[in-house]
N, C-alpha and C positions, 0 to 999 in steps of 0.2 A: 490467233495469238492468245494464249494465256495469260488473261487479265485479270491474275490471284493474289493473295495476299501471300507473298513470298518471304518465310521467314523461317531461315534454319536455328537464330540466334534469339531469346531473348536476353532476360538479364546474365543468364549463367549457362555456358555450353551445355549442348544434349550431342550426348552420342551420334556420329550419322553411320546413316546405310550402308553407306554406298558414297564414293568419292564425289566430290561437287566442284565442278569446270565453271570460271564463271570468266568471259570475253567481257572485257568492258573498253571504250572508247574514253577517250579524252580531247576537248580543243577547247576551252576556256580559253589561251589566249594566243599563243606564237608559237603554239607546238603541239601537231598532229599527231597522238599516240593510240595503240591499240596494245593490249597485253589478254594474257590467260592465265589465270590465277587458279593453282588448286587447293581448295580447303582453306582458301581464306590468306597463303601463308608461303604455298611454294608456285615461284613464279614459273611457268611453262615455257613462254615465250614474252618479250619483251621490244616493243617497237616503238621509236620516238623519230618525227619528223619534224627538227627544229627552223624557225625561219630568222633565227638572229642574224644571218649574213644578208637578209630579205631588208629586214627594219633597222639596220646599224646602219645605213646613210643618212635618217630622217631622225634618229637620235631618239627612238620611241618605237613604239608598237603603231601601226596604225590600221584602226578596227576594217576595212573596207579590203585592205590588201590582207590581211591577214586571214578574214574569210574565206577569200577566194583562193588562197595556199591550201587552206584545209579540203577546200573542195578539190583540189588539183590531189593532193596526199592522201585523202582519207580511204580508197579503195587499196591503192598503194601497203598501205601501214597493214591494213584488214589481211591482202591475201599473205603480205609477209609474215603476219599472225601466227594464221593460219599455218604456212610452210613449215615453221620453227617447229610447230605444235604435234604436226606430223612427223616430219623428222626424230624428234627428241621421244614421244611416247607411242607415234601413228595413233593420235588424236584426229576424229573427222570434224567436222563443222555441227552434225547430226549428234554427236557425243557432249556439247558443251549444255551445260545443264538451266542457265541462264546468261543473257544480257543485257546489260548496264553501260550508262553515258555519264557523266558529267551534267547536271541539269543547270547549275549555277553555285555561287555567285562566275561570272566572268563576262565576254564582252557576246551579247546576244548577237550578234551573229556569227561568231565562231563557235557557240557554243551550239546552235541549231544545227551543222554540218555532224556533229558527232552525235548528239541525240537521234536525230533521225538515221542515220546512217545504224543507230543500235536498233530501234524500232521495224527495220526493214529487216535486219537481219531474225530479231526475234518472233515477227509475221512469217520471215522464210520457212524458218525451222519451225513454228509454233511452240514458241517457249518462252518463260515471263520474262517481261522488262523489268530494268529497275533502273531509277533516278538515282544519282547521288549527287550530294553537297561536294563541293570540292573541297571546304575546310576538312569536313569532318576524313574524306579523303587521305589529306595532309596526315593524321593521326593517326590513321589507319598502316599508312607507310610503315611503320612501328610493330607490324604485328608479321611483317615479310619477312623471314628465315628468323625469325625468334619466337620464344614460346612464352612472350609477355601478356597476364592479363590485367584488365583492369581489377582493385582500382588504382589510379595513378593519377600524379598532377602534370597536364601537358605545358608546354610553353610552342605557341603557334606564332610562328614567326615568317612573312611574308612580304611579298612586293607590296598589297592591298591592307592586309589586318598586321596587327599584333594583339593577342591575346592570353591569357591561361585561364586556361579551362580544367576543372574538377570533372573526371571522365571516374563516376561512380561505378559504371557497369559497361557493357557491349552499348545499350541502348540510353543510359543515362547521360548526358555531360550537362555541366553546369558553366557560362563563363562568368568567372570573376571579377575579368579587369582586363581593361582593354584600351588599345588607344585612344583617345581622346580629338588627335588629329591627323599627324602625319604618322603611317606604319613604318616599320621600320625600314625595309626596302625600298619603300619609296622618300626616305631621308636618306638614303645610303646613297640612291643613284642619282638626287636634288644634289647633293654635297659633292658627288663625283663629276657634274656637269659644273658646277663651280668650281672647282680647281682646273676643269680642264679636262677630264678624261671621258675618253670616247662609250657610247652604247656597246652591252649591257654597262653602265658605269661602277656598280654594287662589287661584283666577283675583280673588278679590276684595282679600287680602292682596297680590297679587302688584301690582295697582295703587297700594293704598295708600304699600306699598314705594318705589315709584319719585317720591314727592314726602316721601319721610322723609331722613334721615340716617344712612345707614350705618354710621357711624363714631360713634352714639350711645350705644352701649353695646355693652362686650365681651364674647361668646357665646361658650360654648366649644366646641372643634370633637372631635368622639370620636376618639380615640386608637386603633384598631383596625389590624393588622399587617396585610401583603399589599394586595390592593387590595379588602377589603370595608368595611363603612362600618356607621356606628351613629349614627342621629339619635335616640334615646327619652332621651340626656341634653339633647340642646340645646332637647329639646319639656321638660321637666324643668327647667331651666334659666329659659327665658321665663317659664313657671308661677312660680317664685320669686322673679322681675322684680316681674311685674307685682301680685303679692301686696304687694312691699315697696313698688313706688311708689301700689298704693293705701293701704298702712298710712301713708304718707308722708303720702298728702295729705287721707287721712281722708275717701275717699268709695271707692265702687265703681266709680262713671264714672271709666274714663280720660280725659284732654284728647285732641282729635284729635290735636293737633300730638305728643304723646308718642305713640300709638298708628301712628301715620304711622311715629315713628323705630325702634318695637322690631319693625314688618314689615320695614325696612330693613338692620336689625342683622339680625334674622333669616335675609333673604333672602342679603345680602352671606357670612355665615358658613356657609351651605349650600352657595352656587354657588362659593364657593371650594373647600373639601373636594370637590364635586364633581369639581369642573376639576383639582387638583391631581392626583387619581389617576387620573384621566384622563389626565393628561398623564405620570405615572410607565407607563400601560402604550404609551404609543405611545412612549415615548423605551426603554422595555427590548425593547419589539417589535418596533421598527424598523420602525414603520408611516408612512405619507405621510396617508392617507383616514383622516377621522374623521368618524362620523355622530351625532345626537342621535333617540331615538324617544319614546313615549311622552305622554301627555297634558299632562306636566308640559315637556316639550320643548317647548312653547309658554309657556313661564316666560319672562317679558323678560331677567331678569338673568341666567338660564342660555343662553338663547340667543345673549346678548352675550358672555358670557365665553367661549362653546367657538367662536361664530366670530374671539374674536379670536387665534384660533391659526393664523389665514391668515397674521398677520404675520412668524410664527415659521417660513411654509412649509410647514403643511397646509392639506390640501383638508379644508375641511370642506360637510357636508350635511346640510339639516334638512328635513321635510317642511312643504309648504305648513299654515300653520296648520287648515283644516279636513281635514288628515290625520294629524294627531298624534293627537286624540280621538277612542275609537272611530267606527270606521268603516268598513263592507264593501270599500271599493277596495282597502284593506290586505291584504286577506283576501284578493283575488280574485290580485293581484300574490304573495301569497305560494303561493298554489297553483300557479300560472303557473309560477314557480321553483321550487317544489317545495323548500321548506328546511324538511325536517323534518316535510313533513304524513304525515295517514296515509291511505293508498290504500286503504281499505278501508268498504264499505259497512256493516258492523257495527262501525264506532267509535262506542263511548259516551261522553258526555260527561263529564269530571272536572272538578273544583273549582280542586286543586291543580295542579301542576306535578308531570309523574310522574317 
C-alpha cells in the first residue's frame, strides 16, 4: 500500500494530469454507502445501503445492530460500485486512483467496517488511503456538480453538531459557533418523539410543519453570545406546550391540526435563529458564498430561509437532497480536496471530533 502524503489540493487548485477516481466508503451510522467521485466533483457511481426500516421499531439507531448491517452491506455496496462505474465509463477497480473511509466523528463500530473495508481495498490495488472527517465531508457535498470555491461561510447542520464554519481555503476552516448543547437534529427528532411521531422523527415533523401555523404559538429562541446556539430550552419549552394543552383538554391525544401548528412554531423558531446568525457572520465577514451541509440541510424551512439571502446578494449553495444525508460521494469529493483528511494508513477511527 501506498502510505504517501496524498495531496492534489492545497490552499488553491493546481492543474491536474490526468483525471483522479477516488472510491470512498462511508458507515458512520445507519447507512452503508460506497461512491466514485471524479475530480473532486462528478459523481461516477453512487451507492447507499439505508437501515432506517432495521432501527424504526427501537425508535433510534442502535450501535451493535447497526454494525453488523454494515458488515452484511459493505461488500454489497463495494461491487454495486464498482458495476455502475464500469457500465457508465468501463472504469476497473485498477483505474481508481485512490481510497478513502469515513474515519469519524460516528459510532466506532460502524465506522471500522467502512475504514477497513477501504484499507483492504487500497492494500489490494496498492494505492493510498485517506481518512476523512465526516463534518468536513458534509461541506464537501457542496462542491458535487458545481463549480463553487472557497472562500465561503458554511452553516453545518446535523443529527450530532450545528455549527458555522469560516471555510477560508480547500484546507483552511475556522468554526465560529456552535451548539452549545442539543444539535439541531437531535432537538428535531427529541420534539418529534414528544408529540408522538414515529423514527426517523426530524423529516416527519418537518412535513407536518409546513401545513401547521407558524405563528401559533411563541417558542423561545436561546439567548447565547457570539455565534454559537443552544436549542435544549426550545426542546424544553415544547415539552411544557404540549403538557399544558393536554392538561387543557384533558386527554393525551393531541388534535392533528394542534400538532401540525407546534412543528410549525417549532420549525419557524429554529430556522430563524439559524438564519439570523448566519447571516450576523457573513455581514461581519464580508462574505458573498453561503452554503448549507448536513442531513438537516434538507429541512424545507431552512432550506428556504438561507436561500432567501440571494435577494439580499448572496450566492447561496445547497447539496442535491440525496447528498446532504450520509453519503460516500461526500467523502470521496472531500478527499479529492483534501480538507483536513488524514494521509495516513494508520488512522484509527474516533467517535468524537479531535
Amino acid at each position: 500500500m501506498k502510505n504517501v502524503k496524498y495531496k492534489l489540493y492545497s490552499n488553491e487548485p493546481t492543474e491536474l494530469k490526468e483525471d483522479c477516481y477516488i472510491m470512498a466508503l462511508e458507515s458512520s451510522c445507519d447507512e452503508t454507502a460506497c461512491a466514485i467521485v471524479k475530480n473532486g466533483r462528478e459523481v461516477i457511481s453512487n451507492v447507499v445501503a439505508s437501515q432506517i426500516k432495521t432501527h424504526e421499531k427501537f425508535g433510534g439507531v442502535i450501535p451493535e445492530i447497526a454494525a453488523r448491517e454494515h458488515l452484511e452491506a459493505v461488500n454489497v455496496v463495494i461491487d454495486e460500485a464498482f458495476k455502475q462505474a464500469k457500465e457508465k465509463i468501463n472504469l476497473q477497480p485498477q483505474d481508481i486512483t485512490a481510497f478513502a473511509a469515513t474515519a469519524g466523528p460516528g459510532l466506532v463500530g460502524c465506522l471500522l467496517v467502512g475504514l477497513n473495508a477501504a484499507k483492504t481495498l487500497a492494500l489490494t490495488y496498492d494505492k493510498p488511503f485517506i481518512g476523512i472527517n465526516h463534518l468536513n465531508a458534509h461541506i464537501c457535498a457542496n462542491y458535487i456538480d458545481t463549480e463553487l470555491k472557497p472562500p465561503f461561510m458554511a452553516l453545518l447542520v446535523s443529527g450530532g453538531h450545528t455549527q458555522i464554519i469560516d471555510v477560508k481555503s480547500y484546507a483552511e476552516q475556522t468554526i465560529l459557533g456552535e451548539t452549545i448543547d442539543d444539535a439541531v437534529g437531535e432537538a428535531y427528532d427529541k420534539v418529534a418523539r414528544l408529540i408522538g411521531l414515529p423514527y426517523p422523527g426530524g423529516p416527519k415533523l418537518d412535513k407536518l410543519a409546513q401545513i401547521g401555523n407558524p405563528s401559533a404559538y411563541k417558542l423561545p429562541e436561546g439567548k447565547v453570545d457570539g455565534y454559537n446556539f443552544s436549542f435544549s430550552g426550545l426542546k424544553t419549552a415544547v415539552l411544557r406546550l404540549v403538557k399544558s394543552i393536554q392538561k387543557q383538554l384533558n386527554t393525551e391525544t393531541l388534535p392533528s391540526e394542534t400538532i401540525n401548528d407546534i412543528c410549525a412554531s417549532f420549525q419557524e423558531t429554529v430556522s430563524s435563529t439559524l438564519v439570523k446568525k448566519l447571516k450576523k457572520a457573513l455581514h461581519e465577514r464580508n462574505y458573498t458564498q453561503v452554503v448549507i451541509a448536513g442531513g438537516v440541510a434538507a429541512n424545507s424551512e431552512i432550506r428556504k430561509k438561507v436561500f432567501a439571502l440571494e435577494a439580499e446578494g448572496y450566492k447561496v449553495y445547497a447539496p442535491a437532497m440525496k447528498y446532504c444525508t450520509d453519503n460516500a460521494a461526500m467523502a470521496a469529493s472531500c478527499a479529492f480536496f483534501n480538507t483536513n483528511c488524514y494521509n495516513d494508513v494508520n488512522i484509527e477511527v474516533f467517535s468524537r471530533v479531535k
